[in-house]
N, C-alpha and C positions, 0 to 999 in steps of 0.2 A: 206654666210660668217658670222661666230660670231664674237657678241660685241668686242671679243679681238684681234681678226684679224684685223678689221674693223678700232682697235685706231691704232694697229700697221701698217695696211698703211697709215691710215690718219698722225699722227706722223712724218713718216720716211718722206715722203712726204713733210707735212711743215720744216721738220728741213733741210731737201734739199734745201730749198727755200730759209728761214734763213739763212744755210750757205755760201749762193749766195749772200746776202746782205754785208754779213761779209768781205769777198772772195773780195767785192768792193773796201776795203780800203788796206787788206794785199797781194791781189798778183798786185795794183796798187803801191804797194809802193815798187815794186822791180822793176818799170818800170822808175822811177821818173829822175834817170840819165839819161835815153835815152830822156825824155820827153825835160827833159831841155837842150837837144843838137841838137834834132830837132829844134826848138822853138828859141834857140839861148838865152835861160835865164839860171837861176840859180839853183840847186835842192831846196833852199827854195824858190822861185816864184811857181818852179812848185809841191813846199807841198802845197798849196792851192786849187791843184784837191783833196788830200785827204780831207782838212781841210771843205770844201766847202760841200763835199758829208757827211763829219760826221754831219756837223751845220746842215743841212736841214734832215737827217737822223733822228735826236734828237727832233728837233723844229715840224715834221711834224706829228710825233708819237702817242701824245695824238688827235688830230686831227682825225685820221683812228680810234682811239678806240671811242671817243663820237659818229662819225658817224655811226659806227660798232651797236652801242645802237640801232639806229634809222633806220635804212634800212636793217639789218642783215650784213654779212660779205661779199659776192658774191660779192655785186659791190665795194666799197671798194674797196677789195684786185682784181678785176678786171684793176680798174685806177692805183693800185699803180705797179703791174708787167708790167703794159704797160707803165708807165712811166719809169720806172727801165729800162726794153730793150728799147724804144727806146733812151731814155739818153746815153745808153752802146754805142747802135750801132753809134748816132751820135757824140758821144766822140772816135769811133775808126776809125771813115772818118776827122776830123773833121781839117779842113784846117792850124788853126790858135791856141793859146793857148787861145785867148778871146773865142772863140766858145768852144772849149774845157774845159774849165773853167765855160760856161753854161751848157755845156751839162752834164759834173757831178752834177753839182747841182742840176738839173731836175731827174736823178739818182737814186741823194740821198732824192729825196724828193717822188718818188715813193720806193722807198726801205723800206723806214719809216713802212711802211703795213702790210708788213709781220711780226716784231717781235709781235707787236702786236696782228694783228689778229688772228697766230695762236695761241699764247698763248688763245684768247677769244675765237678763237672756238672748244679748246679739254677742254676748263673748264666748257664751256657748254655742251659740246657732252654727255663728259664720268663723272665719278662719283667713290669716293673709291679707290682704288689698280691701277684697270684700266685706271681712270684718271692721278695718281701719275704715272706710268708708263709710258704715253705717255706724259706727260710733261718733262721727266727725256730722252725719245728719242729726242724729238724736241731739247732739249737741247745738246746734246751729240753727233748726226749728224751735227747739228750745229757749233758747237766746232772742229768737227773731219774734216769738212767742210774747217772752217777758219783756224786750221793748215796745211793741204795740200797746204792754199795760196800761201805759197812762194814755194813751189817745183813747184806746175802747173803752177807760172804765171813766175818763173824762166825759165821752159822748155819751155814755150810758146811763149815769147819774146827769148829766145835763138832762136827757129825754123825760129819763123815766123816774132818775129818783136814786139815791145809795143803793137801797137796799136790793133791786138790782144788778148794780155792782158785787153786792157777795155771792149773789146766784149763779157768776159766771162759770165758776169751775164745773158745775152741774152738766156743763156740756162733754165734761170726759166722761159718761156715761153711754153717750152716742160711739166713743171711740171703742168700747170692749170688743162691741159682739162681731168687727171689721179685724182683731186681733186674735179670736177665740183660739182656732184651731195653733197659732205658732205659739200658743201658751203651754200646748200641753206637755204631760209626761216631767218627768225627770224628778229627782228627791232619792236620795238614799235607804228613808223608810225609818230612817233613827226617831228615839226619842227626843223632843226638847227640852233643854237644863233650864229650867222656871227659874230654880233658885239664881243662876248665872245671868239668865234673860234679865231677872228685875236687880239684879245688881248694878250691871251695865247698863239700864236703864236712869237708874240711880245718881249712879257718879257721872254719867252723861248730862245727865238735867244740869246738875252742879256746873260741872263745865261752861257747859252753855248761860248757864244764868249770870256767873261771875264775867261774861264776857259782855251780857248784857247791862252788867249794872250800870255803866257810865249813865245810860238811858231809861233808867227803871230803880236806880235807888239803893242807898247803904241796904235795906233788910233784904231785898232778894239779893245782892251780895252776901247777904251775912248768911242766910238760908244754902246757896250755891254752895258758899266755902265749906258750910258742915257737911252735905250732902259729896263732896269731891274729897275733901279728911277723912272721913267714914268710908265711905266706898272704895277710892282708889286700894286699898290696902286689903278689904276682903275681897275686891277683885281679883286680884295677884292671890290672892289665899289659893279662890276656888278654882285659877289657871293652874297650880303647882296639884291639888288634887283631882283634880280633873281637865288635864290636857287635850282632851278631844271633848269638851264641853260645848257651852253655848261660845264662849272665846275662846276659839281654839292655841295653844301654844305658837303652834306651827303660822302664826297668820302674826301674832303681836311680835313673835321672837325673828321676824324675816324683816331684812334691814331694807330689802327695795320696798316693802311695801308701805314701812314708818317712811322714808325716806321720801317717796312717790306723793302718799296721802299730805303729807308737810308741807312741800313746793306746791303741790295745787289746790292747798287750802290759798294761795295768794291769789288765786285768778276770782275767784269768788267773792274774795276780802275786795280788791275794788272793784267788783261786778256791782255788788250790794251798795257799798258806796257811792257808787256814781246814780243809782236807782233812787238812793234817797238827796244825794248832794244837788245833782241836775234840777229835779223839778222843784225843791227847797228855797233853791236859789233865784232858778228864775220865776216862780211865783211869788217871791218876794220882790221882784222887780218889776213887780205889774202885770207876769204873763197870766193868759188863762190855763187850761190845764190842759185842751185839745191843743192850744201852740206848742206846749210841751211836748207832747206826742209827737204830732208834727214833725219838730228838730230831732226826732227819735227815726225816726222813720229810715233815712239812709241805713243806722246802723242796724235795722230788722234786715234791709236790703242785703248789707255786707255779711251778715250771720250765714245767710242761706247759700253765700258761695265761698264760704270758709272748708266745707269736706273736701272742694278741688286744693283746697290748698294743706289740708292736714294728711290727708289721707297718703298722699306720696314723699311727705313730710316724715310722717311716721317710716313706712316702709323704708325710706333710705337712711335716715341719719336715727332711728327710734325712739323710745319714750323720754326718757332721759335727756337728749338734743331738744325734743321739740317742747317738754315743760321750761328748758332753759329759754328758749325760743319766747314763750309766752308769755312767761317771768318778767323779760325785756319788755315785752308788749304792754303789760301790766303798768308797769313803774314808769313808761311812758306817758303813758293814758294818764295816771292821774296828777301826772306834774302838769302836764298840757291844760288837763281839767282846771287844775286849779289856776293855773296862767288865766284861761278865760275867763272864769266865776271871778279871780280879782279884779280882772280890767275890764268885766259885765261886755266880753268879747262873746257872742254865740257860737261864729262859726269856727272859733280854737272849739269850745263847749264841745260842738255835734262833733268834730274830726276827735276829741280825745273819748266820748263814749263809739265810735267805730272802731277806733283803736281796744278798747276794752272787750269789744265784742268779738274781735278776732284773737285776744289774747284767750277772753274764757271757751272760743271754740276751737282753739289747740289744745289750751292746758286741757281740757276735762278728757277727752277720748286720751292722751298723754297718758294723762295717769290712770285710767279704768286699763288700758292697753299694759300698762308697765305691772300694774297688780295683779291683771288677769294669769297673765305670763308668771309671775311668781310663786306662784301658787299651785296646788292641785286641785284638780276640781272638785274634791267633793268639801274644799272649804271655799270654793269661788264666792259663793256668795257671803259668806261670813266677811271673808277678806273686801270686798269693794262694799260691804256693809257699814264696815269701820271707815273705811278710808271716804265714804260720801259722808260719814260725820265727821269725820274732821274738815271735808270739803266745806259743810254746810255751817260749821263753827267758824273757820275763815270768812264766810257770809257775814256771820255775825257781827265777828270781831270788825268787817268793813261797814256794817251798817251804825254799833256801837259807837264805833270812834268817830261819826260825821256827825250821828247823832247826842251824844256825850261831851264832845269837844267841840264841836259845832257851835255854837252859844257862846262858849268859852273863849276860845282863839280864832273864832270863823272860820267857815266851812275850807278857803282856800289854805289854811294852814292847815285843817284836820287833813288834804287831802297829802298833803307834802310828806307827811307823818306818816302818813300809810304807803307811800311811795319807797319806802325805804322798807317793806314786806319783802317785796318780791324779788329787789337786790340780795336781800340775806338769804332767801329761796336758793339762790345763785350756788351757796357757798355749802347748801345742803345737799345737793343734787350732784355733786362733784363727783364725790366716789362713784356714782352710779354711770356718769359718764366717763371715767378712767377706769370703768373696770368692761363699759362697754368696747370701748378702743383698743384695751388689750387683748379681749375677744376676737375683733375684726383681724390684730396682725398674726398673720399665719405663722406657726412653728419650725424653727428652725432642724433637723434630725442630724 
């Protein structure tokens, strides 16, 4: 098998995997009515199986990539698929909504693994074309993945039932042992900083909670806020004494990769958005959940031929051009979006989530390409550890504000509000393209 074979299974393979992660939150969220009629509560009670699997999702992230430094990737991503299935499998027996409500969060805290890890191990594998390549797949399966959500989890709770529905991820367990051997080797052999690990885990939850409050309530905002007061400050303590810790100095104190991780927290933000706004809206308009799918369906299509268009993307104009690239794409998509959800237009709708889908399958290989580079390897993964949380925070903050203000000013205003993300992206990614241009122009002697 040659090297580009090799990325192309490896690739398709994690974006499989990926997409399974994804697949958690959007084909559970078409099950959320039944949830709440078993259970005998409310559909917002029972958004906290979402809410629950995204926080631990988010929080658990940089965690798999520092470890990932230090042991190589194999076990890691070993505990986090086993955690992922069996969370699935005991969230689809699961008696009670208190159980059920554990068992996603154990879920989402093995789920966490995967964006991560396979981003850290095609940036270490491959190199050049080949690498831009399979980071542009992982991405695009991924995507084409988490669009089919609501058709399969629609057809699937139709058949068979929700519960079901939560077993789905149980299938990345068939994906390991097709992956074993390109997992192995690699780790430094160091110790891990516990006390750093549950810091940053810490002020991460907070983060992520206060982004969630819109949709989940003043006390987990007021919880978030203590937890982000308290933490942010002995985080920055345990970085100043321990600068090769579990956060390394050299990874928070490096400006492309603040700067990288920023801008593509916005491909995310209306990634997520359009995942809850689309089928919100048109189920509110009479559709079933498989129509939804359905109208989803082109943009699974366009996901999968997004590497031909990043891959040489990346290579000639680089990280930095092509997040700016997708940024555009971003802010497009969800004005369009909202054009159609106001005027109950479908087919603006399905054209502005294609557009989303090729914005989130430039930005993401974008910015794991622009961080990879930034860095040394033996903080790779710490470094795209952090920056998939902030990735996966912009999720939030996109799912949040449709979800939050949605109700409020309706969904096509929430979407207009979030449209203005990816323009300010614009204004942060600058330096990094002025300092790329001054690179390209050759020295005068």
């Amino acid at each position: 098998m040659t090297h580009d074979q090799d990325a192309r299974r490896v690739s398709l393979l994690l974006g499989l995997l990926f997409g399974l992660t994804g697949m958690g939150s959007a084909s559970a969220a078409i099950a959320l009515p039944m949830v709440a009629d078993e259970f005998n509560t409310s559909v917002g009670v029972a958004a906290w199986t979402i809410s629950g699997y995204v926080l631990l999702l988010a929080v658990a992230t940089p965690v798999y990539g520092r470890v990932s430094d230090l042991v190589g990737v194999r076990i890691p991503l070993l505990v986090g698929v086993g955690l992922m299935s069996l969370g699935a499998l005991a969230a689809s027996v699961a008696p009670s909504f208190e159980l059920l409500l554990v068992a996603r969060i154990f879920q989402g805290m093995g789920a966490a693994a995967v964006p991560t890890l396979g981003v850290t191990l095609l940036s270490a594998r491959y190199e050049g074309e080949i690498r831009s390549l399979a980071l542009g797949r992982l991405s695009a399966v991924a995507a084409a993945v988490s669009c089919l959500g609501p058709l399969l989890g629609g057809a699937t709770e139709h058949w068979f039932g929700w519960r079901a529905v939560m077993a789905l991820p149980i299938l990345g367990v068939l994906v390991l042992p097709l992956i074993w051997r390109a997992v192995a080797g690699g780790g430094s052999g160091a110790r891990l900083d516990l006390v750093g690990a549950v810091l940053v885990a810490g002020t991460s939850a907070g983060l992520v909670m206060i982004v969630q409050s819109p949709s989940t309530g003043v006390a987990v905002a007021s919880l978030g806020a203590a937890l982000l007061l308290l933490g942010a400050p002995l985080v920055a303590l345990r970085v100043r004494r321990k600068p090769h810790g579990f956060l390394p100095a050299s990874v928070i104190g490096n400006g492309t990769v603040v700067r990288s991780a920023l801008v593509g927290s916005a491909m995310p933000a209306a990634w997520f958005a359009m995942l809850i706004a689309v089928p919100a809206a048109l189920v509110a308009d009479g559709w079933e959940p498989w129509k939804v799918g359905l109208l989803l369906l082109p943009s699974a299509g366009a996901a999968l031929l997004v590497p031909r268009l990043s891959a040489p993307l990346l290579e000639r104009r680089g990280g930095a051009r092509t997040l700016a690239v997708a940024a555009v794409l971003a802010s497009v998509s969800l004005a369009v979006a909202a054009l159609g959800i106001g005027l109950s237009w479908p087919p603006a709708i399905g054209v502005s989530v294609v557009f989303t889908t090729v914005g989130f399958g430039l930005g993401q290989p974008a910015m794991s390409t622009s961080v990879g580079d930034a860095v040394h390897a033996d903080v790779r993964g710490a470094a795209l550890g952090i920056a998939t949380l902030v990735f996966l925070v912009g999720g939030s903050i996109g799912s949040a504000v449709v979800a939050g203000l949605g109700d409020v000013v309706g969904i096509p205003a929430s979407l207009l509000l979030l449209a203005v993300l990816p323009l300010a992206a614009l204004l942060v990614i600058r330096p990094e393209i002025r300092r790329a241009d001054a690179a390209a122009v050759p020295r005068e002697y």
